[in-house]
C-alpha angles and dihedrals in degrees: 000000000000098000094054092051092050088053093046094051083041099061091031098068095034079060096054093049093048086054103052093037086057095042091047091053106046081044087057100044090040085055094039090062103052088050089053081045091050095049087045087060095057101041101052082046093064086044099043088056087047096056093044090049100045114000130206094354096064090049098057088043088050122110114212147151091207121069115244119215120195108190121176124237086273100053103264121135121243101184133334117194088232123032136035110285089209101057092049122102131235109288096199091111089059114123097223097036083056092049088048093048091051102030102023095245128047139184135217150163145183136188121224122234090262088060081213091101141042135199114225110196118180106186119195124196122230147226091269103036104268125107137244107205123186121201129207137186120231136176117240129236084262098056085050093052092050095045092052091032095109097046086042082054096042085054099042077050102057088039086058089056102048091040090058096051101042091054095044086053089042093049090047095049087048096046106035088078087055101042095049094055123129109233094183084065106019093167093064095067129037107163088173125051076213098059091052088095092045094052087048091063095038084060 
């Protein structure tokens, strides 16, 4: 009996740590995101009010660690701050460019085959129909979970320890009154109000 209470109360609490290692992480990534999506806001508006100030001009002047995409009403890329306009395809068929050109903003992500990135794109429509994206890098939930794999072990670890001992001292306390009974005189002795029908048999 004590040893299946140790292992109950052992289980027990290595399920409650995976749980709320697991939640803690998909609340922080989750966080994480909408932060990423709100900087990418701010920053596309200061850059849609440059193009349609100044155009093409103020694109190619422009300074900045995300890569900026123009595509036209049609799909066909105007510039893009990383790769060659000319060799893209038509990016009509992009989620988030589709949801820009009907409801004037649009959002979108892929993983890439590592699964250990994503790509976070926020797309914004224009003045004259066409649309301004801006595209972010952003670790998975896997990465996440490898970076911060050696302290969660440590931790699952320490858990383990204190877990053990807390169920071993908690078997011990449940069992010790049951275990001292006097079944000669079991009458004399009912550590447990459940046991009273028991002790009645055993008379």
């Amino acid at each position: 009996m004590t040893g299946k209470i140790f292992r109950g109360c052992l289980i027990v609490g290595l399920a409650v740590l995976c749980l709320s290692s697991s939640l803690f992480l998909v609340v922080m990534t989750d966080r994480h995101e909408k932060s990423v999506y709100r900087e990418m806001k701010e920053e596309i508006a200061y850059a849609a009010h440059g193009v349609e100030t100044w155009g093409m001009t103020y694109l190619e002047d422009l300074e900045s660690t995300q890569r900026l995409t123009w595509v036209t009403a049609d799909g066909t890329v105007l510039y893009d701050s990383v790769a060659d306009q000319t060799q893209m395809e038509n990016h009509l068929d992009r989620e988030e460019i589709t949801q820009a050109l009907e409801t004037g903003e649009g959002y979108g992500e892929h993983e890439s085959r590592t699964l250990l990135e994503k790509n976070l794109y926020y797309a914004l429509r224009l003045s004259d129909g066409s649309v301004l994206r801006i595209a972010c890098t952003q670790t998975t939930l896997g990465a996440i979970a490898l970076e911060v794999a050696q302290p969660i072990l440590w931790l699952v670890a320490l858990a383990l320890i204190l877990s053990a001992l807390l169920a071993s001292s908690l078997a011990r306390q449940i069992t010790r009154p049951i275990n001292s009974m006097d079944l000669e005189q079991p009458g004399l002795d009912k550590p447990y109000e459940e046991l009273a029908p028991l002790v009645g048999r055993i008379r």
